[in-house]
N, C-alpha and C positions, 0 to 999 in steps of 0.2 A: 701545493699538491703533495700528496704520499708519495713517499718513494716506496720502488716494489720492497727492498729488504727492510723498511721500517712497517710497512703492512703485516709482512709474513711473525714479524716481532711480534704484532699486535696481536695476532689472533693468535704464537704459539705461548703468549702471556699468560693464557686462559685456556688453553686447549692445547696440551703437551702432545696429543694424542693427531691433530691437525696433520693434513695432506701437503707439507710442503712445497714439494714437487708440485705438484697440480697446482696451487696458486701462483707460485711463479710462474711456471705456462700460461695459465688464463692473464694474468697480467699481460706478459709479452702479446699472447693472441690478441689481446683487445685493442694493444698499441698497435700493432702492423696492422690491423685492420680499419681501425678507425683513423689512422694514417694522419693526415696533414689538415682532417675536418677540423674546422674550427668552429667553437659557439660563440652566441650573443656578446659576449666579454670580451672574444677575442683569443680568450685561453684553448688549446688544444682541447679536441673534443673528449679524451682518452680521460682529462681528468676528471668529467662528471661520472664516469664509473666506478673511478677510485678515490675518490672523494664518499660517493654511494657505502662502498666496502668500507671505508674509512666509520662513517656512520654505524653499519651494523657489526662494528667491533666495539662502538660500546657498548651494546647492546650483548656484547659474549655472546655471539653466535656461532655455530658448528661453520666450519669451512666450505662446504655445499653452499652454503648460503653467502659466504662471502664470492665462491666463486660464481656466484649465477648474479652477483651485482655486476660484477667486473664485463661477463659479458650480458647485463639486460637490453643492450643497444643492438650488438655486432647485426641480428639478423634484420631490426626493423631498418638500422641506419648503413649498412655496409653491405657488400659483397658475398658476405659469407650467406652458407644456408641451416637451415636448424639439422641438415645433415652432417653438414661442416663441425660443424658444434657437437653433433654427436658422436661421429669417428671421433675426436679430440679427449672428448670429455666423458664418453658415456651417456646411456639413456635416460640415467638418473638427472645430471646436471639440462640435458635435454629438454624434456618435460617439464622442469624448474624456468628455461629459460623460455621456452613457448607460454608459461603461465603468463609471464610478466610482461612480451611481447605484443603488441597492438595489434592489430588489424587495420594494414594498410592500404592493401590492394582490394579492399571491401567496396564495392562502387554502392551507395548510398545518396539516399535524397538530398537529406540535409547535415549540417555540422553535428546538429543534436540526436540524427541517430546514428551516427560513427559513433558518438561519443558514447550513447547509450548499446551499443554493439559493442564497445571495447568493453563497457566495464560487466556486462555479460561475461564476457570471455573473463574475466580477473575474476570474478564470483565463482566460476566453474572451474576454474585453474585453483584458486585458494582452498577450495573444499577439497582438493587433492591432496594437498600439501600447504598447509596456513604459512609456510614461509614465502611464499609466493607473494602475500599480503605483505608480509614486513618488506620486503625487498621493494616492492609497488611504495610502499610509507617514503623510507629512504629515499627512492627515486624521487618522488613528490616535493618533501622535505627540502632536500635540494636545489629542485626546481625552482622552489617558491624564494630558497635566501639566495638564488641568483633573475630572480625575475625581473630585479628591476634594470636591467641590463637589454630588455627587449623594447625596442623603440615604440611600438605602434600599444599606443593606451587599452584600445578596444582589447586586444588581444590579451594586454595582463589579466583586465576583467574578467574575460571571459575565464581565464584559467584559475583567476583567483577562486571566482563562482563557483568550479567546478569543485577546487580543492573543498571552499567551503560547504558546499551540498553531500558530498559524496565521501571526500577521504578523511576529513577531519572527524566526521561520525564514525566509520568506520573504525578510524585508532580508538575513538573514545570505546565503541563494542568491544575492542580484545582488550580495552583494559590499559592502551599507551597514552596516559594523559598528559606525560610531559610531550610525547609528540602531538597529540592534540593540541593543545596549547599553543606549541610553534606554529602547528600549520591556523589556526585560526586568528592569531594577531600579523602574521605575514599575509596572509587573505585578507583582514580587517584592513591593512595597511594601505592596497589597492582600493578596494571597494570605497572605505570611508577615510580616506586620509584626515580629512581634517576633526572628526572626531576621536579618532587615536591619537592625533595630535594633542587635544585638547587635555584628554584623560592622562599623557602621557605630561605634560608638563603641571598638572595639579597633582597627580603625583609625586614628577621630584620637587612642590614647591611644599610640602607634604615632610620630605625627606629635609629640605633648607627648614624648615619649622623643626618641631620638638620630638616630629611621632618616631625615630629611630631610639630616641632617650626614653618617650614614651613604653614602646614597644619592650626593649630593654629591660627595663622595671617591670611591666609586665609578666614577661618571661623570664626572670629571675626568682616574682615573689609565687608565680605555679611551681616552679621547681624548688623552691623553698618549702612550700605545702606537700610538694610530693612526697619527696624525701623523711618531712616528718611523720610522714603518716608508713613509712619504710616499704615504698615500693621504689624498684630499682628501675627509672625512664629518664628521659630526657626530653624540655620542652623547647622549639624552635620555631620561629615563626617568618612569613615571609610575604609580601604581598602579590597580591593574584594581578594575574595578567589583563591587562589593560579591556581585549576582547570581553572576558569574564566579567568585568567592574562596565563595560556599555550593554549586555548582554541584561544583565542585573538590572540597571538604571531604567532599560526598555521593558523589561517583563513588568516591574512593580510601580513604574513612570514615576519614579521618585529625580529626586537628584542626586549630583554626586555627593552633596555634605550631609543628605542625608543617610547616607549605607553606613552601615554600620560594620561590616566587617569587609574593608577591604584587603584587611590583613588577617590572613589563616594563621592559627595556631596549634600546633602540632605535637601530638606528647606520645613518644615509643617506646613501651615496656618490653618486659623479656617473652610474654606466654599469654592468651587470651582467660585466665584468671585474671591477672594483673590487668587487662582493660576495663574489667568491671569493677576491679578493688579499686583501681585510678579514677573510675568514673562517680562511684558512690563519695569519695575525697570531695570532688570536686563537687557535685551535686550537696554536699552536705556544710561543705563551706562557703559555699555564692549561690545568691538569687537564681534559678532556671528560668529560660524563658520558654514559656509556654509554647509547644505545637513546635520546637522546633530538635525536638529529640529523636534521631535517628538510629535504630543499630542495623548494622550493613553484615555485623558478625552473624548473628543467628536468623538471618535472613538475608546472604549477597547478592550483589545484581546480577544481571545475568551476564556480566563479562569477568565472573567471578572478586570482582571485588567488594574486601572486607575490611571495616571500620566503624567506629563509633562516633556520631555525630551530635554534640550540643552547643548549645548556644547559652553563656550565663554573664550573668553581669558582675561580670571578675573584677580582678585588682584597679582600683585607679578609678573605678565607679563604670568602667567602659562594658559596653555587652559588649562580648569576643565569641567567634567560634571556636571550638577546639575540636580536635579528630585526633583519637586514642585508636591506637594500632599497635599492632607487632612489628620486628624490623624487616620478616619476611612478607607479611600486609603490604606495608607501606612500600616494598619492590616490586612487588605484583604491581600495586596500583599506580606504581611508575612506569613501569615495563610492560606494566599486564603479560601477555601473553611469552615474550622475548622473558620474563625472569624465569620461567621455567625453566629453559635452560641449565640456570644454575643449583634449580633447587632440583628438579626431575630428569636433568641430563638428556633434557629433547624428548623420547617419549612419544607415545600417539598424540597426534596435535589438535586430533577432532573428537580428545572423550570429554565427557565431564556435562553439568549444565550448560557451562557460559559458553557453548558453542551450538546450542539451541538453535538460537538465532541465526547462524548460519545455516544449519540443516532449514529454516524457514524461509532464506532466500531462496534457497535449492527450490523450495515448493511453490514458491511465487514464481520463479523463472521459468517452472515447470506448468505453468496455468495464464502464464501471461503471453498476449497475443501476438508481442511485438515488443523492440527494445524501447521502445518508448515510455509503454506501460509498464516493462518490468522497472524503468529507473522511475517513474512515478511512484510506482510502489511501494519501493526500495527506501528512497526518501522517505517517503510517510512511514516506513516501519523502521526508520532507523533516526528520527527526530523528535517521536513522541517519549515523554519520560514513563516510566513505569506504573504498572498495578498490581501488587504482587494476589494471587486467590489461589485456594486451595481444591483439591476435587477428593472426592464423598473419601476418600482410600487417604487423604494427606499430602499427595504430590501438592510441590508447588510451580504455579506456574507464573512467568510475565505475563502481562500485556500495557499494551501501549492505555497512557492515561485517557478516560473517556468510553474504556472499552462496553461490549455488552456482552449478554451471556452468549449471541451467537458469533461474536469474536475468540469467546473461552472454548466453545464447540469446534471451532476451524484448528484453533491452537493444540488441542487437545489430539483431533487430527481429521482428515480432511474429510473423510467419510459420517464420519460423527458428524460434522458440521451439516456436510445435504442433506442428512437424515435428522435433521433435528427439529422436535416436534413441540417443547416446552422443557421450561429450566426453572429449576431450582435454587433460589440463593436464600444458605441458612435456613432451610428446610422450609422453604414458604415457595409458591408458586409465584413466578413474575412474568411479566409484558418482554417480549425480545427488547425492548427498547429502552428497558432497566439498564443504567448506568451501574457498573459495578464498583468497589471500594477495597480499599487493601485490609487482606482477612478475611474475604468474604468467602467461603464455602461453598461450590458451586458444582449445580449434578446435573446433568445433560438428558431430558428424555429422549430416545429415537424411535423409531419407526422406518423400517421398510420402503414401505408405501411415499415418506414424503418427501419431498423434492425441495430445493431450495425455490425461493419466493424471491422474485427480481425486487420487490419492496423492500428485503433485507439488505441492499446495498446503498440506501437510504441513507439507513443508522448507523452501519457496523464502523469502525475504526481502522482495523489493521491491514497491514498491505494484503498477509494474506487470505483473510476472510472476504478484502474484497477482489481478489483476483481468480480467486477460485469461485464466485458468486457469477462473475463474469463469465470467465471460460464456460460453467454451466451454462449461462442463460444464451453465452454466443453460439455454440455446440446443438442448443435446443432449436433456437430459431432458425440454425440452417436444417434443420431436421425437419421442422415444421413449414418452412419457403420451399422446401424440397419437395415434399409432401401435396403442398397444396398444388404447388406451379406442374408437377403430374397429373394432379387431378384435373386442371384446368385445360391442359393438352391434351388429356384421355377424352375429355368431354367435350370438346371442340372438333375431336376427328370425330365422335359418335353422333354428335348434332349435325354437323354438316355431310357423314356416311360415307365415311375415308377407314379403312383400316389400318389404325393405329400397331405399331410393331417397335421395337427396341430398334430392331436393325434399323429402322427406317430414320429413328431418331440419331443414330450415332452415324449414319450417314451424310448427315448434313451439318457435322459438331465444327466441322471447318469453316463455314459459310459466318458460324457467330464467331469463330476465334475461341473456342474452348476443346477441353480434352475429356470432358468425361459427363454423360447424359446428364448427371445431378447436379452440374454445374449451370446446363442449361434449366432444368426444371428448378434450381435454385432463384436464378435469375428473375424468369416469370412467373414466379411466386411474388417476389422483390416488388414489380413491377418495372424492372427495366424492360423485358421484352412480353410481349401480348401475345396468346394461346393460338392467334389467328396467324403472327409470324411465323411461326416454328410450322405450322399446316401450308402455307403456301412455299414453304423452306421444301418439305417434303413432295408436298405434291405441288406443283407449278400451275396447273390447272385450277386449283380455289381460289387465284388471285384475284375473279374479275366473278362475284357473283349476283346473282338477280336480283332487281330492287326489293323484291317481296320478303327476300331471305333480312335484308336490313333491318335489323329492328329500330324504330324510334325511338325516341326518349320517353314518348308519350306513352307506346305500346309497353314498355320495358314496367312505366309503374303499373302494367296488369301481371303478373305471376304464370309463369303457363300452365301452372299445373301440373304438367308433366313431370312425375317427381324422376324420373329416368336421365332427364335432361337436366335437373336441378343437382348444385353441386353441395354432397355434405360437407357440414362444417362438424363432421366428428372427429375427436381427437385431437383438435387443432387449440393450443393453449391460445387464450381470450390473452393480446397483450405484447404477444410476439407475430406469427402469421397473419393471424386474425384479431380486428380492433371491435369494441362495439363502438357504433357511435354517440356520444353524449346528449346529442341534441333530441335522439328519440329514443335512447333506452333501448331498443330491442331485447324483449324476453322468448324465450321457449315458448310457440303455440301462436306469436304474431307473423303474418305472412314477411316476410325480409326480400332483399335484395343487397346484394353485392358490389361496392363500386372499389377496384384497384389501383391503389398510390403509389405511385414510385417511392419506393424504397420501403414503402410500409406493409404492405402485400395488400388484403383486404380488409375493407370497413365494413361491416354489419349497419344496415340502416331497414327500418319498420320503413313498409312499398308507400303508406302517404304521409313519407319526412318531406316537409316543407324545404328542405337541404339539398331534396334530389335535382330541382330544376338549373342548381351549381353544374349539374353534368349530363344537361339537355344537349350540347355541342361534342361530347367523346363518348357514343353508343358503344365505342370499342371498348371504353374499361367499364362494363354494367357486366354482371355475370348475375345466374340465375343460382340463388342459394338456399338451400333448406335444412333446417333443425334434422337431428339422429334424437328423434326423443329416447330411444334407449341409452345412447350417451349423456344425455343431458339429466336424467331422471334424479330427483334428489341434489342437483347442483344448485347453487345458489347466483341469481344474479339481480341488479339494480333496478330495481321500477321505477320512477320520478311521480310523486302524486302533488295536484295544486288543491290546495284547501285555503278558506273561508272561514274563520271559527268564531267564537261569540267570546271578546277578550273579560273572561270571567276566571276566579280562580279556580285551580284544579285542572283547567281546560288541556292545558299539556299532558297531563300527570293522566288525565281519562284517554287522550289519545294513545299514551305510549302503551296505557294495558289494554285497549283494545287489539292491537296492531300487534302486541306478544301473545294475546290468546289464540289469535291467529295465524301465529306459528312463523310471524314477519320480524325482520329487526333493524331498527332504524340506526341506517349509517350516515346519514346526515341531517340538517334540519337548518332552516332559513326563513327568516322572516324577511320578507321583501318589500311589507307596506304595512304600516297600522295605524288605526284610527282609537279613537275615546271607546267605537264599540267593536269592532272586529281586525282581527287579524289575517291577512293574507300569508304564506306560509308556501314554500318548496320542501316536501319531506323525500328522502331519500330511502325507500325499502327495499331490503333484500328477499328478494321471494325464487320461489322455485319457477312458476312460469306464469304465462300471461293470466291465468285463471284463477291462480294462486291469489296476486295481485286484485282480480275481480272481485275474489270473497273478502278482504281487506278492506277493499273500495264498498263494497256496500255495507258492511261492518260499520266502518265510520259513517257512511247517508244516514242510520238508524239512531247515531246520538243527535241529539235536544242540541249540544254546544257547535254542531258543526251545519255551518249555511250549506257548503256546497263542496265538494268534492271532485277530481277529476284526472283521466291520467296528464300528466304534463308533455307535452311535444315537443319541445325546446329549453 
């Protein structure tokens, strides 16, 4: 363990300017607090704090941050309170040490959404202050080179899992690859032991063979070549972590003799000139291997690192990777974010691109319903590799690989994304469900008027394209459940000739267990509770009424006609509140009827679906429903037509231009039976309403190729 005065050494090694006094304090506080605790080892609990500080001294970090290691335990594990902490230390060290803090007294369902509740809290602590992150690393770090010290297996697992899902991406984001690294082969360790085992002794048997003498020569005759060609660098090389070389092996399902570069080779000039003078050297005296040229310099990732990547078949006949950098490159992409420190003296910690991606967690966390979704999402936008595109002005932006144009609309920002109407890549119109590519130029049309489309969360990629698609579409259908499940109460006290009243409604919100009218109108929208409950809720008297008033099932497929009594279905998005049903299509101008699903709100069904006699036994979920032809006017919905046709050629090619000149457009098509002379056939038409559909239908009766024609009912 550090001793206090070899700590205070450590950081005034690097930081002449360092709080003395206050480190020795937080030391002592941390010892008298955490007192006689012991962990898994055995060792006093005090030295996982200062082992912690210990770590983010090599790192040259400012003294704040060593002192918020020293106490990152005192409040979750001790006595103390984040008051305590704060008389001591100030409000500063305070907030540092709430970032890092868990959430213990959080009562929670289950383990995975504690877990996913903490690391909320560390997303929203880190965006304060990115040191909050490092100190969270180190803690981890830690953790992991003493994990194996805890008895109970399931439990490493699970920790290792977590390290591996959440923190080892995360260092990779700010750019800390040698802590990446650590945390991923100590995760590997747990999870797959006897495959790090394996990888880990064909290595040293790797090292007992020739490839060190190998490697040697290697790196002798690049720096032989550099040199003559008088650029001032040096070449080092070293082999990649065992994680890396299984990780590789899985992606490309090769084997281990067949990788080719399990040893990185590395060349650091003085200036990013000298990367390209070094790179054209090398490119001009060895084979290149195709597709595998990378530069990181005049386009970095988004965790700001920079480098140049090739792959060529160098000295000794061997293909080698090599990664040409600067000596301050190559710190960043060690440190990532911690080298600032020494190059920018600390600094705003949240300007620049490569912190993007954190302002996008911010918006994912801000859209996400629950901690569960947010670490689902999180995941997913922090495991996909990159795509780098361009927008109309030259910004460039990431996305995760796989993206589409309505992933580039979300990223761009979140507004843009619901309103986005059609996209441009490389000045050509495309399909939302166009895959995009690095370089690709991408321009966003919007509109006002359009709303995102629940079908977009289909295709899109990124966490937060699809959490904000979400939040929309969840926001909408409580609006719409809301919506209906009032109408269906208004219309139940007005058929039955009860005066319907707010007060009357908010007077019975105790009886269901809720606080607020639109919770209950949400509900029997839903279909957990029936328009007839909430009336005899209010008035006690409609509990018990006359046979006559019962409707049958049988009576129910007559319509009343009554459009007064009939509930519109205006306004209500086809998909959320309201379903149509597949089996009979229901258009605008066919008589309908209403049957309600729990959890689903209402289904649209034409009054003779074959389907309905499903809900001859619950008169209670039929509701009487009718079309808003002023809503409905110019909308487009699904007709189902069964055709008969004479299998000759052209036969399709004549139906499709019949069916456009009459202003229909076929969204699906299904051959269901054919013979040597005709074809049976399910066509699927978008028309505007049942009449529409009519002119269609007898359009096709008048060609020669078609037997017979008809609406389909199922």
């Amino acid at each position: 363990m550090i001793r206090q005065f070899e700590l205070v050494e450590r950081v005034k090694s690097y930081d002449v300017d360092a709080d003395e006094d206050a480190i020795n304090r937080a030391y002592v506080f941390a010892t008298k607090y955490h007192g006689s605790q012991k962990r898994a080892s055995g060792d006093p609990y005090f030295s996982h704090p200062v082992e912690v500080a210990g770590i983010l001294t090599d790192l040259k970090l400012d003294h704040n941050s060593i002192i918020t290691a020293l106490l990152h335990d005192v409040v979750e594990d001790t006595e103390a309170s984040l008051e305590t902490v704060e008389k001591a230390f100030g409000t500063h060290i305070a907030r540092l040490v709430d970032g890092v803090t868990k959430l213990t007294r959080l009562e929670l369902q289950s383990e995975e959404s504690k877990y996913a509740e903490n690391f909320r809290k560390l997303v929203l602590a880190m965006s304060d202050d990115i040191r909050v992150l490092l100190v969270k690393l180190a803690d981890r770090l830690h953790n992991m080179q003493t994990l194996h010290f805890i008895k109970k297996e399931e439990k490493r697992r699970r920790i290792a899992r977590e390290t591996m899902d959440i923190y080892a991406p995360l260092a990779e984001r700010i750019g800390m690859h040698r802590f990446k690294d650590q945390l991923e082969d100590l995760s590997f360790a747990q999870l797959n032991p006897e495959a790090r085992e394996s990888i880990v002794k064909r290595l040293d048997f790797l090292k007992g063979e020739d490839e060190d003498n190998l490697a040697k020569k290697i790196i002798d005759q690049l720096n032989k070549v550099i040199k003559e060609n008088g650029i001032e660098g040096e070449v080092s090389g070293r082999l990649k972590a065992p994680y890396s070389i299984w990780r590789k092996m899985q992606r490309k399902a090769v084997t281990f003799e067949q990788l080719s570069d399990i040893m990185a080779f590395r060349l650091i000039v003085k200036d990013i000139g000298s990367c390209y003078q070094a790179l054209g050297v090398l490119h001009g005296g060895y084979p290149v291997v195709p597709g595998r040229f990378k530069d990181y310099i005049s386009t970095p990732k988004p965790n700001g690192y920079k480098s140049i990547h090739t792959c060529i078949i160098g000295p000794e006949r061997h293909k080698i990777e090599v990664q040409i950098r600067t000596q301050e490159m190559h710190d960043i992409a060690e440190m990532g974010v911690a080298a600032h420190w020494s190059y920018k003296q600390g600094g705003e910690h949240m300007e620049g691109r490569q912190y993007r991606w954190l302002r996008e967690l911010l918006d994912i966390l801000d859209h996400a319903s629950n901690p569960e979704e947010f670490l689902e999402h999180t995941k997913m936008e922090m495991f996909q590799d990159q795509v780098f595109c361009f927008t109309p002005k030259g910004a460039l932006l990431s996305l995760p690989s796989g993206s589409t144009p309505i992933d580039f609309a979300y990223a761009v920002h979140t507004e843009v994304g619901n309103t986005c109407v059609g996209a441009k890549v490389n000045g050509r119109m495309v399909p939302f469900r166009s895959i995009l590519h690095n370089g690709d130029q991408v321009e966003i049309l919007t509109s006002k008027n359009q709303k995102p489309s629940p079908d977009w969360e289909k295709f899109v990629v990124s966490g937060k394209a699809k959490a904000c698609i979400r939040r929309y579409i969840r926001l909408q259908e409580r609006d719409q459940y809301c919506s209906l499940g009032q109408q269906m109460v208004q219309k139940i006290f007005r058929q039955e000739g009860y005066e319907f009243t707010e007060k009357g409604i908010e007077g019975i919100l105790g009886k269901f267990h809720m606080d607020h009218t639109d919770d209950l109108y949400f509900s029997v929208g839903q279909g957990h509770h029936t328009a007839r409950e909430v009336l005899v809720a209010v008035y006690p008297g409609a509990r018990v009424l006359p046979k006559s008033n019962i409707a049958s099932p049988r009576k129910k497929t007559k319509p009343s006609g009554n459009k007064e009594n009939a509930l519109p279905i205006k306004g209500l998005i086809p998909g959320m509140a309201v379903h149509y049903a597949r089996c009979c299509h229901p258009l605008p101008g066919d008589r309908i009827v209403g049957i309600v699903t729990t959890g689903k709100g209402v289904t649209i069904h034409t009054i003779d679906c074959d389907n309905l006699v499903n809900y001859q036994d619950t008169p209670e979920r039929w509701i009487d429903v009718a079309w808003d032809a002023a809503e409905f006017e110019g909308s487009h919905h699904t007709g189902r037509l069964k055709l008969i046709v004479a299998n000759e050629p052209g036969c399709l090619g004549g139906l499709s231009v019949v069916i456009g000149k009459n202003q229909g457009n076929i969204s699906n098509l299904k051959i269901v039976h054919r013979s040597m002379d005709f074809f049976e056939m399910m066509v699927d038409v978008e028309v505007n309403d049942v009449k529409h559909l009519a002119d269609i239908t007898a359009a096709l009766r008048a060609m020669s190729v078609v037997n017979s024609v008809e609406r389909a009912r199922n």
